[in-house]
DODREN-173577 format. One line per 4 residues: number of its first residue (from 1); their letters; for each residue y, z, x of N, C-alpha, C, O, CB. Coordinates in Angstrom, 1 decimal. Glycine has a CB too. Example, Ala and Ser with C-alpha at 12.3 -4.5 7.8 and 13.67 -1.06 7.14 Angstrom:
1	as	-5.7/7.8/13.2/-4.5/7.8/12.3/-3.3/7.8/13.2/-3.3/8.5/14.2/-4.5/9.0/11.3; -2.2/7.1/12.8/-1.1/7.1/13.7/0.0/7.9/12.9/1.1/8.0/13.4/-0.6/5.7/14.1
END
This chain:
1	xxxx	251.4/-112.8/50.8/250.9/-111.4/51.0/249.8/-111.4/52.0/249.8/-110.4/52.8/250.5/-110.7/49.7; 249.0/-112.2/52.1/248.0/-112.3/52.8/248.4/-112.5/54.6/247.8/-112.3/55.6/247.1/-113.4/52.2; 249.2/-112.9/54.2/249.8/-113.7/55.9/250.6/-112.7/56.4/250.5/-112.5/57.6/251.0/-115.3/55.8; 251.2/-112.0/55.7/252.0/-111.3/55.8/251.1/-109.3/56.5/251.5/-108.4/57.2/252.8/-111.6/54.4
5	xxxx	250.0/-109.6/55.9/248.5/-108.4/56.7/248.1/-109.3/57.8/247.8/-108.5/58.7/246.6/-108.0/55.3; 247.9/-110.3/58.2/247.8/-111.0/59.0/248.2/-110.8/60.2/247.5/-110.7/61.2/248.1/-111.7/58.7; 250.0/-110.9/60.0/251.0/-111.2/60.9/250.6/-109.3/61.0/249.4/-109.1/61.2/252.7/-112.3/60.5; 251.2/-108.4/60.8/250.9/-107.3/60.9/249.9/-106.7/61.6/250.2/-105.9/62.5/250.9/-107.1/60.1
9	xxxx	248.7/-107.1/61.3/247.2/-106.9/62.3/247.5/-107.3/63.6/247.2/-106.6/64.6/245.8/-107.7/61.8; 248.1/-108.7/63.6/248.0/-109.3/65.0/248.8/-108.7/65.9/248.4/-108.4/67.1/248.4/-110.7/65.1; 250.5/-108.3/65.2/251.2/-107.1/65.8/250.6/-106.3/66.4/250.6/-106.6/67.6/251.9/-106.4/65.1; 249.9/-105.4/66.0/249.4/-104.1/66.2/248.2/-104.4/67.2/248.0/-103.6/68.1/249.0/-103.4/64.9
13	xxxx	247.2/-105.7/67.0/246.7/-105.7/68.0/246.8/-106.5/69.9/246.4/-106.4/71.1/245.8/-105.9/67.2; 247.8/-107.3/68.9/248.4/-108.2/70.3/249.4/-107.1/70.9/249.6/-107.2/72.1/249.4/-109.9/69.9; 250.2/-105.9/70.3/250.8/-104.7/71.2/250.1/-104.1/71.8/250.0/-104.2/73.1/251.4/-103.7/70.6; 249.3/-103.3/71.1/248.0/-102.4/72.1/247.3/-103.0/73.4/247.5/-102.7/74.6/246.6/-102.1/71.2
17	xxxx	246.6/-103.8/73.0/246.3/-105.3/73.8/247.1/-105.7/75.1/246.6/-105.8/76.2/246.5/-106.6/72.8; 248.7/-106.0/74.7/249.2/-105.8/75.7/249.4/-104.2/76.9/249.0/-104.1/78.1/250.2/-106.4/75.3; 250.0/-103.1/76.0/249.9/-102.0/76.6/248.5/-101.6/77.7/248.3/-101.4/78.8/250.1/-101.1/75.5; 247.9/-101.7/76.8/246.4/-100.9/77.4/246.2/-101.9/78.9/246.3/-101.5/80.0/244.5/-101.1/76.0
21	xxxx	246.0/-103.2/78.7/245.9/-104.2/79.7/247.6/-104.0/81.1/247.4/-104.0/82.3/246.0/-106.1/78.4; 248.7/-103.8/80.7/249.6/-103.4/81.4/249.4/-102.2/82.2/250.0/-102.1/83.3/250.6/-103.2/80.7; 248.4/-101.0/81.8/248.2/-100.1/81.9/247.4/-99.4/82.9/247.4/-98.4/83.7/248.0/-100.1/81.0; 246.3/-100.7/82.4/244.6/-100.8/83.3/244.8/-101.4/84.6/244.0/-101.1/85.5/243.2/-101.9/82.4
25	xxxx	245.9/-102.5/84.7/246.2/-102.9/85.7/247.3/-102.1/86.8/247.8/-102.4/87.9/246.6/-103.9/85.2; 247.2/-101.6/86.5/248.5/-100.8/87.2/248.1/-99.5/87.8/248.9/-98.9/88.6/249.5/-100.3/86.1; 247.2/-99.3/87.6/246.3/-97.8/87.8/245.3/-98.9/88.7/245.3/-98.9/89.9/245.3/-96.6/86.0; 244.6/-99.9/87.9/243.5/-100.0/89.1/244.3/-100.6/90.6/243.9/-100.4/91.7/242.1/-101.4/88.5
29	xxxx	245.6/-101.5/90.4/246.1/-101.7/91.9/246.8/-100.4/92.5/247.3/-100.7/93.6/247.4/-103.1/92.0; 247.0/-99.1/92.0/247.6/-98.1/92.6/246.1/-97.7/93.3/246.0/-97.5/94.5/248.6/-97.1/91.7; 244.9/-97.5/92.5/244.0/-97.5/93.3/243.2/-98.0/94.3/242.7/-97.6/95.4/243.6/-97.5/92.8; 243.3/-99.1/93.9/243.0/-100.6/95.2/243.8/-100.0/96.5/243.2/-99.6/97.5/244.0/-102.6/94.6
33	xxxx	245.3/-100.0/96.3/245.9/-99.3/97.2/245.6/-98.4/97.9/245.3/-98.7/99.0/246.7/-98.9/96.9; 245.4/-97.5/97.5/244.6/-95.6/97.8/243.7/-96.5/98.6/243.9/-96.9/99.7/243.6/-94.1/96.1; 242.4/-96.8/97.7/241.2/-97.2/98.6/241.2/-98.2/99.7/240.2/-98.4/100.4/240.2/-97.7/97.7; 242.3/-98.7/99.9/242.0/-100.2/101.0/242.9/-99.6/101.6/242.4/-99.2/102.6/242.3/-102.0/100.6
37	xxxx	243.9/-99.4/101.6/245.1/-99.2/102.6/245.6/-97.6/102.9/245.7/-97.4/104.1/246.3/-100.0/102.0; 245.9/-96.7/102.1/246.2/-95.7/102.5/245.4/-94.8/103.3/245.8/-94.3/104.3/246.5/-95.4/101.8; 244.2/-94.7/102.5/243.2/-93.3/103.4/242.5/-94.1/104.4/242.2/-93.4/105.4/241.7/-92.3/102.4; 242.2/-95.7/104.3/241.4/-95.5/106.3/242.5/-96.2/106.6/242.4/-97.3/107.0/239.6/-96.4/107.0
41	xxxx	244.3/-95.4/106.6/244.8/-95.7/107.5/245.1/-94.3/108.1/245.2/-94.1/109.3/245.8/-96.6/107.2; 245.2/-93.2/107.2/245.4/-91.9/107.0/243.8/-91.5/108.2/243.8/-91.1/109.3/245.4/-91.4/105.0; 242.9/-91.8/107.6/241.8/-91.1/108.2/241.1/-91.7/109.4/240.2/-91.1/110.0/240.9/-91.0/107.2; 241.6/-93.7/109.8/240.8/-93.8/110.6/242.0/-94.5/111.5/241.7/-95.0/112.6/239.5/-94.6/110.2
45	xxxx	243.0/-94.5/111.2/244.0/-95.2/111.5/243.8/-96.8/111.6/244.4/-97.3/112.4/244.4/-94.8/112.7; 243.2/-97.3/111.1/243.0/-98.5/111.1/242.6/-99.0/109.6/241.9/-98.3/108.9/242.2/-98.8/112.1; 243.1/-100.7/109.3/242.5/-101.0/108.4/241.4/-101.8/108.4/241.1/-102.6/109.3/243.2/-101.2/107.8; 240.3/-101.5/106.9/238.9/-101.8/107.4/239.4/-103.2/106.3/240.1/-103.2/105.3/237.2/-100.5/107.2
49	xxxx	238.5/-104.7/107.0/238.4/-105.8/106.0/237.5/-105.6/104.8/236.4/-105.2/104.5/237.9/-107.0/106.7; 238.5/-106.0/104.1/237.7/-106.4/102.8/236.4/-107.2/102.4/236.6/-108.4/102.3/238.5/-107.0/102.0; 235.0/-106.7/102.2/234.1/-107.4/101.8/234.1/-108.7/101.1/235.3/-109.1/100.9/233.6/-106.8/101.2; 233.2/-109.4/100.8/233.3/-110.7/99.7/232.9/-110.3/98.2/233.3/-110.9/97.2/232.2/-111.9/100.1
53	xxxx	232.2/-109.4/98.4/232.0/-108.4/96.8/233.6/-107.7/96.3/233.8/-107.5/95.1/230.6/-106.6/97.3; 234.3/-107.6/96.9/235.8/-107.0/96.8/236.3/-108.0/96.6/236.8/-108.1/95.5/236.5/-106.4/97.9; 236.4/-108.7/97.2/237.6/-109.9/96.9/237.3/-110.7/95.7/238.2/-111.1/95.0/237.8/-111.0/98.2; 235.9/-110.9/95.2/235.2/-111.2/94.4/235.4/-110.5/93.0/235.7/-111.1/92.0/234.1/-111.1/94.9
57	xxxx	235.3/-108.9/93.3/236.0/-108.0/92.2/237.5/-108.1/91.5/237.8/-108.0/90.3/235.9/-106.6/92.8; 238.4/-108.4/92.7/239.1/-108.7/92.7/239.8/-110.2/91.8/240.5/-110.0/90.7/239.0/-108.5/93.6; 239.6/-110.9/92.0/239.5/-112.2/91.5/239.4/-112.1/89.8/240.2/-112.3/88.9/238.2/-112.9/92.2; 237.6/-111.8/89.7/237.4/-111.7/88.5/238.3/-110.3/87.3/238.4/-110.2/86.1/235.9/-111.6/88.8
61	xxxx	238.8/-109.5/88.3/239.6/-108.7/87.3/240.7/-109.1/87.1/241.3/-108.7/86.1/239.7/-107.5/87.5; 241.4/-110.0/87.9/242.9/-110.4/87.7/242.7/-111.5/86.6/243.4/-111.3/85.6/243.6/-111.0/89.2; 241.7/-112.8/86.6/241.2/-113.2/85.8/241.5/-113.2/84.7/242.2/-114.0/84.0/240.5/-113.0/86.0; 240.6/-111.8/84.3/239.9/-110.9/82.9/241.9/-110.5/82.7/242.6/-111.1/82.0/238.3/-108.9/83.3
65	xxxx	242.3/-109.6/83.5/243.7/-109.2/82.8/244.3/-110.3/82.5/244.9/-110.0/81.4/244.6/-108.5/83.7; 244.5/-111.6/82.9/245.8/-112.8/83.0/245.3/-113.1/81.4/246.2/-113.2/80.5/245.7/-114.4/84.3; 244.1/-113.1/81.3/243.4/-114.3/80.1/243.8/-112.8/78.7/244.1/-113.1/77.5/240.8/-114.8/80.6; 243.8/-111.5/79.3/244.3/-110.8/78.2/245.5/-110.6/77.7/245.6/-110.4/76.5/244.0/-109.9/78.2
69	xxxx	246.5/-110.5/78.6/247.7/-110.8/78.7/248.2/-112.1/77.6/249.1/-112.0/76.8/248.0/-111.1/80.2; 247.4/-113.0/77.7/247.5/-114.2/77.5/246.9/-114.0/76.1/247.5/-114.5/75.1/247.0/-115.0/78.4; 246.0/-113.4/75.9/245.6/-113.6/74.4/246.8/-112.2/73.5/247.1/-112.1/72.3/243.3/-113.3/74.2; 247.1/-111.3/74.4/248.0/-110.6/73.5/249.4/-111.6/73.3/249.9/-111.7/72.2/248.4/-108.9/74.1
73	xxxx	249.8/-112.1/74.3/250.9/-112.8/73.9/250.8/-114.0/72.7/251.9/-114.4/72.3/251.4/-113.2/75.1; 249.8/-114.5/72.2/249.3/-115.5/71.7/249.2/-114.7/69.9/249.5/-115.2/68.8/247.8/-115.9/72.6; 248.9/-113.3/70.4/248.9/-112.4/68.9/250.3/-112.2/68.5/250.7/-112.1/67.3/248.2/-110.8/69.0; 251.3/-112.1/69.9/252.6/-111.8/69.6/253.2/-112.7/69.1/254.0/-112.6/68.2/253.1/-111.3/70.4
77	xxxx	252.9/-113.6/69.9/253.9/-114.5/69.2/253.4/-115.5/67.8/254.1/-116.4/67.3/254.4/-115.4/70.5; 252.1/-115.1/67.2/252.1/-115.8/66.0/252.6/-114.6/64.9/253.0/-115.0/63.8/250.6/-116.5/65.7; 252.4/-113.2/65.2/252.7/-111.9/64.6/254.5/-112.2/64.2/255.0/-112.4/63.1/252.4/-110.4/65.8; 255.2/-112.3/65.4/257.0/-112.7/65.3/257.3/-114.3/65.2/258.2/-114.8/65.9/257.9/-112.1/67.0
81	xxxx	256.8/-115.0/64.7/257.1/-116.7/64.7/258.1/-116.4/63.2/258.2/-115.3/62.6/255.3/-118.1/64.6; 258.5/-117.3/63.0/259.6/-117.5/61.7/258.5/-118.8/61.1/257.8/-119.6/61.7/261.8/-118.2/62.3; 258.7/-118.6/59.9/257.6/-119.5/59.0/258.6/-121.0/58.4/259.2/-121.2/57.4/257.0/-118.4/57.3; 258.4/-121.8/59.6/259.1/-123.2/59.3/259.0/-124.2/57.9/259.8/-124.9/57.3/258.6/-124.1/60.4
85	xxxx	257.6/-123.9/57.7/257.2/-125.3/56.2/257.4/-124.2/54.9/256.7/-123.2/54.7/254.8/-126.4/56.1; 258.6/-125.0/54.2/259.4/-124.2/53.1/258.5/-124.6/51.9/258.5/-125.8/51.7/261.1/-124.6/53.0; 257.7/-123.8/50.8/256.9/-124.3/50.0/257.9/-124.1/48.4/258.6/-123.2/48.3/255.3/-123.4/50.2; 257.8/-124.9/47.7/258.6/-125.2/46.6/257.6/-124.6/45.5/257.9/-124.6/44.3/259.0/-126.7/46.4
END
C-alpha cells in the first residue's frame, strides 16, 4: 500500500514536471526567436550578435530543462516499472 502512494505521487509529479518543463521551453525558444531574429530583422534589417551573457543564459537554461526532463522521466519511469522480486 505504501509503494503503491508512492508510485502514484511520482506519477503525478514526474507528469506535471514533465508538462510544465515541455511547456516553459517552448514559449521561452518561440521567444528567443521573436527577440533575436524576427524584430531586428523586421526593424533593422539585420541581425544583431548575441552577447556572452546570452549565450550564457542560454546554456544554463537548456541545462536546467535537460536535467528536468530527466528527473521527470526518472519519476516516470519508477511510477510505471512492473515490480520484479516476487515476495512469498
Amino acid at each position: 500500500m505504501r509503494t503503491r502512494k508512492r508510485r502514484i505521487i511520482s506519477a503525478v509529479v514526474g507528469g506535471s514536471l514533465l508538462l510544465a518543463t515541455i511547456v516553459q521551453a517552448y514559449f521561452s525558444s518561440v521567444g528567443f526567436y521573436q527577440d533575436y531574429y524576427a524584430i531586428p530583422k523586421e526593424k533593422y534589417g539585420v541581425l544583431t550578435p548575441l552577447c556572452w551573457q546570452d549565450v550564457t543564459f542560454l546554456t544554463a537554461f537548456w541545462l536546467v530543462a535537460i536535467a528536468l526532463v530527466y528527473a521527470s522521466f526518472r519519476l516516470l519511469k519508477y511510477a510505471f516499472r512492473r515490480n520484479s522480486s516476487v515476495t512469498s
